[in-house]
C-alpha positions in Angstrom: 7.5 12.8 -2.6 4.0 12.2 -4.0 1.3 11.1 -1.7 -1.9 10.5 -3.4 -5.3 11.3 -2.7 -7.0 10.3 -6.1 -4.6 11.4 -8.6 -0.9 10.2 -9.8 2.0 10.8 -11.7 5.0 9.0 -13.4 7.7 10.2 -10.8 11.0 8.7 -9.7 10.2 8.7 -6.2 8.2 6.0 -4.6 4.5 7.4 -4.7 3.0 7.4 -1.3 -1.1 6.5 -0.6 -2.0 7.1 3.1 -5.7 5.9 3.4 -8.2 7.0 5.4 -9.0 5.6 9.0 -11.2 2.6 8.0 -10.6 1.2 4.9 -14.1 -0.8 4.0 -17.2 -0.6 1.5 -17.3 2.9 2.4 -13.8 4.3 1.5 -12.8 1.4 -1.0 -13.5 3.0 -4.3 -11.3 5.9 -3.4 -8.5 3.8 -2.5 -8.9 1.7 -5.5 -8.8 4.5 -7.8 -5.7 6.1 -6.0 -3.6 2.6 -5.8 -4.9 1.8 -9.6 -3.5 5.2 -10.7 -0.5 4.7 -9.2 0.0 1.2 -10.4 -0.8 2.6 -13.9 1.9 5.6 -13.7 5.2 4.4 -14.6 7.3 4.8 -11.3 9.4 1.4 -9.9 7.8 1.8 -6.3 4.1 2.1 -4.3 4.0 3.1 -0.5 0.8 2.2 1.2 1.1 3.4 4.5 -1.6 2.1 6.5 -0.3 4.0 9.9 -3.5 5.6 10.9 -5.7 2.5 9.1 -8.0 1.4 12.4 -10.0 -0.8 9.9 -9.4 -2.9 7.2 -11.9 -5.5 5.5 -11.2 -8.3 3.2 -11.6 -6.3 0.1 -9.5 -3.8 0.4 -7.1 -6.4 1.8 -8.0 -7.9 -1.9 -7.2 -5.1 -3.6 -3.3 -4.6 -1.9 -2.9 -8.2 -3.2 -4.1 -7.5 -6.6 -1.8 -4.9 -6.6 1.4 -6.3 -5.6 0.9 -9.2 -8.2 0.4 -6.9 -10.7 3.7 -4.4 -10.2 5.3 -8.0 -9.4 4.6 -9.4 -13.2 6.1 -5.4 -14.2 9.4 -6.1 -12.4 7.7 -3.5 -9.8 7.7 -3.2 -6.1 5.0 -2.4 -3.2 6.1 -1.6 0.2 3.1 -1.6 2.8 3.8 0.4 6.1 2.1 -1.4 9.0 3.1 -0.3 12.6 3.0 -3.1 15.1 0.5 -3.6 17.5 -1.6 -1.9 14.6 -5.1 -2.9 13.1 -3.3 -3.7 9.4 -0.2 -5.0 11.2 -2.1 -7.9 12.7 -4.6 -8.3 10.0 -1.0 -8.7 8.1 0.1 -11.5 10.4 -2.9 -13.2 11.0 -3.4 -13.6 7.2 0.2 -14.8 6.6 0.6 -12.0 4.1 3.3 -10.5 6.2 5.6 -13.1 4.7 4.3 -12.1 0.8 3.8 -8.7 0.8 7.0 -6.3 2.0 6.0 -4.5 5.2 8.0 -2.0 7.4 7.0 -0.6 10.9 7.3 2.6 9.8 7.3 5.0 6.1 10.6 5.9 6.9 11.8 1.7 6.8 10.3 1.5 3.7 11.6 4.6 2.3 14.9 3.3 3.0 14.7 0.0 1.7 15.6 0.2 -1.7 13.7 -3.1 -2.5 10.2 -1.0 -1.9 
């Protein structure tokens, strides 16, 4: 299974992005290159596991968004792995995007969900 770290490929399994600890100003072109690769790459499902994320700022939180409603519109699927009791997990609730967005408490849930 793929897991990115600024390239991608068309593949038939879901293609994994693991970013780094703090996902802010700092780190956000590299994940925005990495997710846009692998929203341009022609495979049904994007894993953002966001396990070891301690950080995460509005715009990268902007930038998930923008991605799901783009594979959404392309009859595509994003699956966002968010431990609880995680930084992105409560950023998740707090925002009410855990209701919008599909999130799993671990990469293996969302492996196994064929929905994601």
């Amino acid at each position: 299974m793929p897991v990115l770290s600024g390239s991608s490929r068309a593949v038939h399994e879901p293609t994994i992005i693991s970013p780094p600890a703090e996902l802010d100003v700092a780190t956000l072109d590299a994940f925005r290159d990495s997710l846009g690769d692998a929203v341009r790459t022609d495979g049904a499902r994007i894993v953002i596991d966001l396990s070891e994320v301690g950080f995460i700022d509005s715009t990268a939180l902007a930038t998930i968004i923008h991605a799901n409603r783009e594979l959404r519109r392309e009859q595509r699927e994003l699956a966002i792995v968010a431990p609880r009791g995680t930084a992105a997990a409560v950023l998740l609730t707090l925002s009410g995007l855990r209701s919008t967005l599909a999130v799993y408490d671990s990469r293996s849930a969302a492996l196994r969900d064929r929905r994601a």
